[in-house]
C-alpha positions as CSV (number, residue, x, y, z in Angstrom):
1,X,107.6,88.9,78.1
2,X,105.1,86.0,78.6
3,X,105.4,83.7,81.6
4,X,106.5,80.3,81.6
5,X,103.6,78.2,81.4
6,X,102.3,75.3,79.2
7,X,100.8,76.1,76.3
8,X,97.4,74.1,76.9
9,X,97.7,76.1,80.5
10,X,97.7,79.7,78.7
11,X,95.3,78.8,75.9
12,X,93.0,77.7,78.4
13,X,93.2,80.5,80.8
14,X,93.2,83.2,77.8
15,X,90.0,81.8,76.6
16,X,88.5,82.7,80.0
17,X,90.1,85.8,80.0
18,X,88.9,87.1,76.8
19,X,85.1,85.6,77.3
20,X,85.1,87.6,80.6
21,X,87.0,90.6,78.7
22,X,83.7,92.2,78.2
23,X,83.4,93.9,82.2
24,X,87.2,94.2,82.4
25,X,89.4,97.3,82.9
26,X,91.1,97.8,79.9
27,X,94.5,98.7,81.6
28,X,94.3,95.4,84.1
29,X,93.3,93.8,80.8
30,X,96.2,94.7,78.7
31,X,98.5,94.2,82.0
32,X,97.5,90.5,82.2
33,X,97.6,89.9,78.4
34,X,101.1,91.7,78.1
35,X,102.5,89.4,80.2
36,X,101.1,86.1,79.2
37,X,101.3,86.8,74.9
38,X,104.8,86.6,73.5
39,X,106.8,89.2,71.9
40,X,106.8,93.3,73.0
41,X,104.2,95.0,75.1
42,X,101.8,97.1,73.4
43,X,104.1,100.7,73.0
44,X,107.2,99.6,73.7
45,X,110.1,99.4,71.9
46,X,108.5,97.6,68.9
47,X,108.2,96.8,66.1
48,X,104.7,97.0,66.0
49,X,105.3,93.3,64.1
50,X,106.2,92.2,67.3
51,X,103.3,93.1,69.0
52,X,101.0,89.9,69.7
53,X,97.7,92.3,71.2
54,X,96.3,94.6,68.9
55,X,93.9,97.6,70.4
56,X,91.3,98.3,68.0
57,X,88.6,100.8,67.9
58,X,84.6,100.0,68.1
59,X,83.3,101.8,65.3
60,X,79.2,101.7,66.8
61,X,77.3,104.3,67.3
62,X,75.4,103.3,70.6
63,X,76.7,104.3,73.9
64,X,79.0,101.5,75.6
65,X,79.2,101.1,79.3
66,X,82.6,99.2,79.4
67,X,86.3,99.9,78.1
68,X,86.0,96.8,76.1
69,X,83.6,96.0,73.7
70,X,85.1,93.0,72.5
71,X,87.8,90.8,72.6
72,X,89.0,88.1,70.1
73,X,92.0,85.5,69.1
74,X,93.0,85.5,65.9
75,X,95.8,83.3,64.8
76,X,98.6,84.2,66.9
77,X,97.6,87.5,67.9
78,X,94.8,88.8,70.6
79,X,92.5,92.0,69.3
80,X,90.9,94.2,72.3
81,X,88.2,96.5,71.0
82,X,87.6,99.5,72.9
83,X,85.2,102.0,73.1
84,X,87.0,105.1,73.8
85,X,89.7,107.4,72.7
86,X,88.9,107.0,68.8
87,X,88.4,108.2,65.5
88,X,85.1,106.6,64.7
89,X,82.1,105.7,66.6
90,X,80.4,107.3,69.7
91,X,83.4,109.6,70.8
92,X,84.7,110.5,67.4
93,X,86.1,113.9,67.1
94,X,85.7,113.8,63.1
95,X,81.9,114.7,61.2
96,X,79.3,112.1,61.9
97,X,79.0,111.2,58.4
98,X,82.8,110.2,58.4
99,X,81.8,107.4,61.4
100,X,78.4,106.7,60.1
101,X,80.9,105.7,56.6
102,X,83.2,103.2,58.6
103,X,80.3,101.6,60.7
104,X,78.1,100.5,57.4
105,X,81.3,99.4,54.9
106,X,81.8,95.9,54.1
107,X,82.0,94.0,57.0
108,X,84.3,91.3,54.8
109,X,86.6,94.1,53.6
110,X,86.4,97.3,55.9
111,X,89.3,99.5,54.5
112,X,88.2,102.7,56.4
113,X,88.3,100.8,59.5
114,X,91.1,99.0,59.1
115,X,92.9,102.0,58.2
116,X,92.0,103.9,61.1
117,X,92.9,101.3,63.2
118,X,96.6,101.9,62.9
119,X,96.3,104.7,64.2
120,X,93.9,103.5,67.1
121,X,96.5,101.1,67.6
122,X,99.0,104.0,68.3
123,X,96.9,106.3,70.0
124,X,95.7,103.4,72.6
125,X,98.9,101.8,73.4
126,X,100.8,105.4,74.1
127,X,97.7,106.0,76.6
128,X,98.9,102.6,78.0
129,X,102.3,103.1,78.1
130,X,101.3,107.0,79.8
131,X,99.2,105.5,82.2
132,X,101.7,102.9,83.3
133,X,104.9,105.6,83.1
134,X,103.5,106.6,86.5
135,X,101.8,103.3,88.2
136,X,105.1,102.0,89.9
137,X,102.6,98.6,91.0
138,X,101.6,98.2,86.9
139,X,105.3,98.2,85.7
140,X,107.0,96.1,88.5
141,X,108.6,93.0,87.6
142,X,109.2,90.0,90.7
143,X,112.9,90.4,91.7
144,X,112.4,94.2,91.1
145,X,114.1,93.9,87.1
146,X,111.7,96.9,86.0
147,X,113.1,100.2,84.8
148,X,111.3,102.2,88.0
149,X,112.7,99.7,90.4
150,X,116.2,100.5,88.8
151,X,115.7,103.9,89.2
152,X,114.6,103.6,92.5
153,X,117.6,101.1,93.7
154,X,120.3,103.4,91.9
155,X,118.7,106.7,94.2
156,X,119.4,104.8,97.2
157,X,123.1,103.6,96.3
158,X,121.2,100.0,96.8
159,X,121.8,96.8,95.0
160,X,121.1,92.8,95.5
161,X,122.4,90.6,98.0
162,X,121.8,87.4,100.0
163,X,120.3,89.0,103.1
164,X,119.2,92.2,101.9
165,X,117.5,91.6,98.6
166,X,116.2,94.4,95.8
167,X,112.3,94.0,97.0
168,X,113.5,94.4,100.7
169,X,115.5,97.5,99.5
170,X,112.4,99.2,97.5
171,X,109.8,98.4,101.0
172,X,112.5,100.8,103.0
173,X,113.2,103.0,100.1
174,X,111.7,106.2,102.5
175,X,113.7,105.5,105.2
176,X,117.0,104.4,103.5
177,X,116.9,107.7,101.4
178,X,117.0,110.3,104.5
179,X,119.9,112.5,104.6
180,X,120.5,111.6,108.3
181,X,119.5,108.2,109.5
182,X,118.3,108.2,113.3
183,X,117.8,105.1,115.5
184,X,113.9,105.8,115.3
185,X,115.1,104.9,111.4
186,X,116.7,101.8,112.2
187,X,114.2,100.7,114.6
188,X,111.3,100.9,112.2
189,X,113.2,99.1,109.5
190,X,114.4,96.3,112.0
191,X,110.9,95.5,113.1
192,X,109.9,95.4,109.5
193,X,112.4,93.2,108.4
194,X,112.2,90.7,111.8
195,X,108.9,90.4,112.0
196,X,108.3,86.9,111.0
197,X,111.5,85.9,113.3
198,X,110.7,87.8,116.3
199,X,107.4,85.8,117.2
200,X,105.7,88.8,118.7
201,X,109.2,90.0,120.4
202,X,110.0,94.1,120.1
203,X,112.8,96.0,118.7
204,X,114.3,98.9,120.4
205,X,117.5,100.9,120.0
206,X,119.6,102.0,122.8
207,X,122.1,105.0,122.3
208,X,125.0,105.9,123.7
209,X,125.9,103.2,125.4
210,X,129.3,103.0,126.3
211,X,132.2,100.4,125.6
212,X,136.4,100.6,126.3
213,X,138.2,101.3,123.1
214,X,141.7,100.2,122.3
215,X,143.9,102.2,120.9
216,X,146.2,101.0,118.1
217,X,149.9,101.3,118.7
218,X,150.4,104.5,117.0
219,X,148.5,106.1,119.2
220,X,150.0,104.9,122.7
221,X,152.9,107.3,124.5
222,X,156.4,105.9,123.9
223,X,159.1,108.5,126.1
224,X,161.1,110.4,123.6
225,X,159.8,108.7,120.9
226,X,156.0,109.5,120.0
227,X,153.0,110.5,121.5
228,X,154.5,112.5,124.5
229,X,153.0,116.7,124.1
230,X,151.3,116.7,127.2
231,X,147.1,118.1,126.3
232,X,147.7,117.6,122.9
233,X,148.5,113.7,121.9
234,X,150.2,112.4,125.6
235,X,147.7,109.3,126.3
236,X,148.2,107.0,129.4
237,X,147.0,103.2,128.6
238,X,145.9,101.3,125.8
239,X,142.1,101.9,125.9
240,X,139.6,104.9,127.0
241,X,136.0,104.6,127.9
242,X,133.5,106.5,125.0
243,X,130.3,106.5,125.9
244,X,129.2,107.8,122.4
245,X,131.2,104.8,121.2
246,X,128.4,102.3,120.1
247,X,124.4,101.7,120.2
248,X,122.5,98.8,121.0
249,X,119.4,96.7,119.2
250,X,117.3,95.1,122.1
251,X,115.1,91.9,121.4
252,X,112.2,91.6,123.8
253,X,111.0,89.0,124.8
254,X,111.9,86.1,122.6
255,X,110.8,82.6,122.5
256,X,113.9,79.7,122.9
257,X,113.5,79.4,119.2
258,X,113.6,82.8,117.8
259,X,116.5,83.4,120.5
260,X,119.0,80.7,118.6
261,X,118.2,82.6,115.5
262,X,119.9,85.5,116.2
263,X,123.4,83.8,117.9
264,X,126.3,84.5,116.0
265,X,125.8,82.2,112.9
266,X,122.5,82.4,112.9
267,X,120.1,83.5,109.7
268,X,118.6,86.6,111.4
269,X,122.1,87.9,113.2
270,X,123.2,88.3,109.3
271,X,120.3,90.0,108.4
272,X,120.4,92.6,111.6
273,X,123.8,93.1,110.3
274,X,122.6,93.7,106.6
275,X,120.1,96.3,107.2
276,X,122.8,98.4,110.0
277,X,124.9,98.5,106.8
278,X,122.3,99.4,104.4
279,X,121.5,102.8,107.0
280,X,125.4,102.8,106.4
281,X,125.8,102.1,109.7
282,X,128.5,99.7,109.8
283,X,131.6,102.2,110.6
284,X,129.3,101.9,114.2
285,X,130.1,99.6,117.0
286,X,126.8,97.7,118.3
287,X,125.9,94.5,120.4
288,X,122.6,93.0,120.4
289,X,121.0,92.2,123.5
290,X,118.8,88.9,123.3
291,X,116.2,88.9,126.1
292,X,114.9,85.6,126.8
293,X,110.9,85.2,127.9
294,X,110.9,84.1,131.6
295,X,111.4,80.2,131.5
296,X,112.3,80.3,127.7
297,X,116.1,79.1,128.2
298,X,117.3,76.6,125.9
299,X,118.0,73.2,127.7
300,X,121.8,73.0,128.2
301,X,123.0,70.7,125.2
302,X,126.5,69.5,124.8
303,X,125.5,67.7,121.4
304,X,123.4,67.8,118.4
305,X,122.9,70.8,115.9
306,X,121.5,73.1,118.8
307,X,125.0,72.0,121.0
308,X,124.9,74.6,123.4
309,X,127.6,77.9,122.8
310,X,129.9,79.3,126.3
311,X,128.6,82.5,127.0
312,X,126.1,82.8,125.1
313,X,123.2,80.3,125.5
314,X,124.7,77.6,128.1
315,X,122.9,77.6,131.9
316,X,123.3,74.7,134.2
317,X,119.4,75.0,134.6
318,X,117.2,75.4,131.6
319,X,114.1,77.0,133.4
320,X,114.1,80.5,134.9
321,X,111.5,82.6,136.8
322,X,112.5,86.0,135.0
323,X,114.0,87.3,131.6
324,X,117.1,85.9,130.8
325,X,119.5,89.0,128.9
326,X,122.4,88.2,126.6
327,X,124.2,90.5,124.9
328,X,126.6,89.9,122.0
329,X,129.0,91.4,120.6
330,X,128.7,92.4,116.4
331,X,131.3,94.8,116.1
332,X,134.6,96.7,117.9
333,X,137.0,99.2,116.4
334,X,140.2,100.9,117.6
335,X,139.9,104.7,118.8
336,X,139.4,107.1,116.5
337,X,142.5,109.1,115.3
C-alpha cells in the first residue's frame, strides 16, 4: 500500500532511491519500494497487473558484486534488475549457449529475455515473500495491522484499547503468554511501560499483604435462619483479615510531578490498571503506594487544576525532610464464597 505523500515528494525521493539502488539490499530495496508504489506487493495476492515493481533478471555474463544491477522507472511501473537467482547470465542453471543467446538478441526487441522474465518475476518475488514470511520487523505495519502481528495478538487473547494499545501488547508478548504470571512478571512489565512517567523512580511488587474483607450478606450468621453449622459455615462479624487477600505496586521515589500522575484520575493510574488486567490480574485486590522523594510534597492547593485531594496529596506543610508514603486504594472485593 503506498504511503500518503505528495506526489512531487515520492517522485523525488524514488529518483534518489533508484540512482542509489545500485549498493542496495535487494530485500530493504523492494521493502521501501513496496510501500511507497501503489497497487499489490510483489507476491502477494495479485494480479501480477497490479504489481507497480517488476524484478527482472541481468542477463551479463560478468560477475556482479551487488543484488542489483540496475534499477529503472518506466511509465508507471519501477524495474529492479538483479543478479541472482536466474535463468540467464552468470548463475544460470541452463547450457551456456542458451544465456550467451539471451545476452546478444536485439536489444530493441529481446523476446528470449523478455520471456524469461516472467518467470524471474515469479521466482524473485516468492523468494521475497519467503524471506519476509519469517522477518516479523519486514512485515510489520504501524498500529500492528500486519497478518503476524494478528497472529501474535490473537495467541495472547490481546486486542486494542486506549491505555493498552496493540504495539504495547506485541513488546510484552513473552511475558503476557506465560501459563502462570508471577509478580517478577508484572514488575518487569510495569517498569517497561512507566518508564517515561517514573522519572528515574522504581517499581516493586509487594505480596501478601493483607487487608479486612467484607463479607456479603449471604455469608453472615442469622440464628435459625442461615449460616449457623458451627466449623463448617457459622461466621462471627462482617469482615475477616486475609493476608493472601491483595498485593501491592510500590513507586520509589517520585518527583511531585510524576506523583500527581498516578492519583486516582490520573493518566498513569489507568495504565497501572491496564496492564494488572492484561496479566489477568484484575479479580486481585491491590493499592499502589506512591512514595514521595524527601521534600518533593506538592504545595497544599485549594484551587486551580492541581487543587489539592483529602487524603491523598494535602499536607499543611509542603516541604519534608524524609519520604513521604501514600497508598491508594485500586480495588476491594467481598470474601470469597
Amino acid at each position: 500500500m503506498a504511503l500518503e505523500r505528495s506526489s512531487d515528494d515520492i517522485a523525488d525521493a524514488l529518483g534518489e532511491l533508484l540512482a542509489r539502488a545500485r549498493g542496495a539490499d535487494f530485500y530493504t530495496l523492494v521493502d521501501v519500494l513496496a510501500r511507497w508504489l501503489p497497487g499489490e506487493a510483489p507476491g502477494g495476492r495479485g494480479p501480477a497487473s497490479a504489481e507497480s515493481l517488476r524484478l527482472l533478471h541481468d542477463p551479463a555474463l560478468a560477475f556482479r558484486a551487488t543484488d542489483v544491477s540496475e534499477a529503472r522507472a518506466r511509465g508507471e511501473r519501477v524495474e529492479l534488475v538483479t543478479t541472482f537467482l536466474g535463468l540467464t547470465g552468470v548463475v544460470s542453471p541452463l547450457p551456456s549457449y542458451v544465456a550467451e543467446e539471451v545476452l546478444q538478441e536485439d536489444a530493441q526487441a529481446p523476446a528470449r529475455r523478455d520471456f524469461l522474465d516472467i518467470f524471474h518475476h515469479r521466482l524473485l518475488s516468492l523468494l521475497y515473500r519467503l524471506v519476509g514470511k519469517y522477518d516479523w520487523s519486514r512485515q510489520y505495519v504501524r498500529g500492528a495491522r500486519d497478518p503476524w502481528s494478528q497472529r501474535v495478538l490473537a495467541l495472547i487473547a490481546r486486542g486494542d484499547d486506549d491505555h493498552f494499545p496493540a504495539w504495547r501488547s506485541l513488546r510484552l508478548a513473552p511475558l503476557l503468554y506465560a501459563r502462570a504470571p508471577t509478580a517478577a512478571r508484572l514488575q518487569v512489565a510495569l517498569a517497561d511501560v512507566l518508564a517515561p512517567a517514573l522519572d528515574g523512580a522504581t517499581v516493586s511488587i509487594t505480596q501478601f499483604v493483607g487487608a479486612w474483607v467484607s463479607f456479603d450478606s449471604a455469608q453472615q450468621m442469622r440464628l435459625g435462619v442461615a449460616n449457623t453449622h458451627l466449623d463448617s459455615s457459622a461466621l462471627l462479624g462482617n469482615q475477616s483479615y486475609q493476608c493472601t487477600s491483595q498485593f501491592r505496586v510500590v513507586l520509589r521515589p517520585l518527583s511531585g510531578e510524576s506523583f500527581r500522575r498516578f492519583l486516582p484520575g490520573g493518566d498513569q493510574s489507568r495504565i497501572i490498571d491496564a496492564v494488572i488486567k492484561a496479566f489477568s490480574l484484575d479479580s486481585h485486590d491491590y493499592d499502589i503506594e506512591l512514595v514521595l522523594a524527601a521534600g518533593a510534597a506538592p504545595p497544599f492547593s485549594l484551587a486551580g487544576v492541581a487543587r489539592s485531594q483529602l487524603g491523598l496529596d494535602t499536607w499543611l506543610k509542603g516541604v519534608t525532610n524524609c519520604d513521604t508514603s501514600v497508598v491508594v486504594p485500586r480495588r476491594r472485593r467481598a470474601a470469597p464464597d
